[in-house]
C-alpha positions as CSV (number, residue, x, y, z in Angstrom):
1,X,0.0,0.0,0.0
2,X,1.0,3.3,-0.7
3,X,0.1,6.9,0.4
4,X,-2.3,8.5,-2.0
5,X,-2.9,11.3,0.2
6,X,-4.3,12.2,3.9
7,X,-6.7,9.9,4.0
8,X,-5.8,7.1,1.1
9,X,-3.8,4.8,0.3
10,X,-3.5,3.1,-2.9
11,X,-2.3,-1.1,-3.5
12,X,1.1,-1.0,-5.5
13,X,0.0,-3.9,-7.6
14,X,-3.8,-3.5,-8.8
15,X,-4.3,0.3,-7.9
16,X,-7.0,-0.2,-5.4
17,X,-7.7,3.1,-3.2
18,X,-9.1,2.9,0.2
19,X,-9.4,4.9,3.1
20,X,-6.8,4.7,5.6
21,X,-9.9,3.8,8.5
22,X,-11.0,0.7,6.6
23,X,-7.2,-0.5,6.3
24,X,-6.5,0.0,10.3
25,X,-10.1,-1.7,11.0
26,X,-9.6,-4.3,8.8
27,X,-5.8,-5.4,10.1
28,X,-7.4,-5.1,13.4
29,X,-10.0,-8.2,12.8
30,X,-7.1,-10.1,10.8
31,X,-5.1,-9.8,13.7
32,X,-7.3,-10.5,16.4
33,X,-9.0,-13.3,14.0
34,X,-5.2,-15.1,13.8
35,X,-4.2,-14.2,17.5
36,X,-7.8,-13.9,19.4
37,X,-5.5,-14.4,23.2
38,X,-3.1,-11.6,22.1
39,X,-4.3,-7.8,23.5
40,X,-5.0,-5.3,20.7
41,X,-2.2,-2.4,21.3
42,X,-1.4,0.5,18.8
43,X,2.0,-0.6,18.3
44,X,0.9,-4.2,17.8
45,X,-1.4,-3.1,14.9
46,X,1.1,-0.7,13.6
47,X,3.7,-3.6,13.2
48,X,1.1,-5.4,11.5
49,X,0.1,-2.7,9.2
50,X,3.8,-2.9,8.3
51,X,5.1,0.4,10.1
52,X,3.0,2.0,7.0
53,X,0.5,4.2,8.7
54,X,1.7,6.3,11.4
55,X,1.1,5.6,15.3
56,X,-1.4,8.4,16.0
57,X,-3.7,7.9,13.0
58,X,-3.7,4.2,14.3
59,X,-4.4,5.2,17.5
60,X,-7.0,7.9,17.0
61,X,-8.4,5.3,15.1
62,X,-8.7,2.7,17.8
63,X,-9.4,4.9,20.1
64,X,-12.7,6.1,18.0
65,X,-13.8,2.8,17.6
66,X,-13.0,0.4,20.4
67,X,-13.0,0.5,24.3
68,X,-9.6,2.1,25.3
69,X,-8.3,0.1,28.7
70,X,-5.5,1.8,30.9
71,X,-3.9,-0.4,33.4
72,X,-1.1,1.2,35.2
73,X,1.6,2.1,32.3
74,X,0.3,-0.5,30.0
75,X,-3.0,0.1,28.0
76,X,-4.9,-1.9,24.8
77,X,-8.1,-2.3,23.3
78,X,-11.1,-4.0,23.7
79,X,-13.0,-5.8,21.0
């Protein structure tokens, strides 16, 4: 995937353009779906988008659509 501007990105091989959200919520049920006992964190997600899309749009974006939980230093997401 490639940046095709703020909100976009675009596939490198067959040109398809989506919106940045629908990539982030998509990797989210791919990883939980392959690793349901592992916690959903931002850094988690970005390593599986592939270090792609950047930290805070990842987290603004989990934070808009799933339960945020803070323990102590440590904090993930709740399906």
């Amino acid at each position: 995937m490639l940046p095709k501007g703020r909100l976009t990105m675009s596939c490198s091989k067959c040109g398809v353009v989506e919106d940045i959200e629908t990539i982030v919520l998509r990797s989210v049920r791919e990883f939980h779906m392959l690793f349901p006992d592992e916690k959903i964190t931002t850094k988690g997600i970005y390593e599986w988008c592939g270090w792609v899309i950047s930290v805070n749009v990842i987290r603004r974006i989990l934070k808009k659509h799933f339960k945020h939980i803070v323990i102590s230093n440590a904090s993930f997401f709740e399906i």
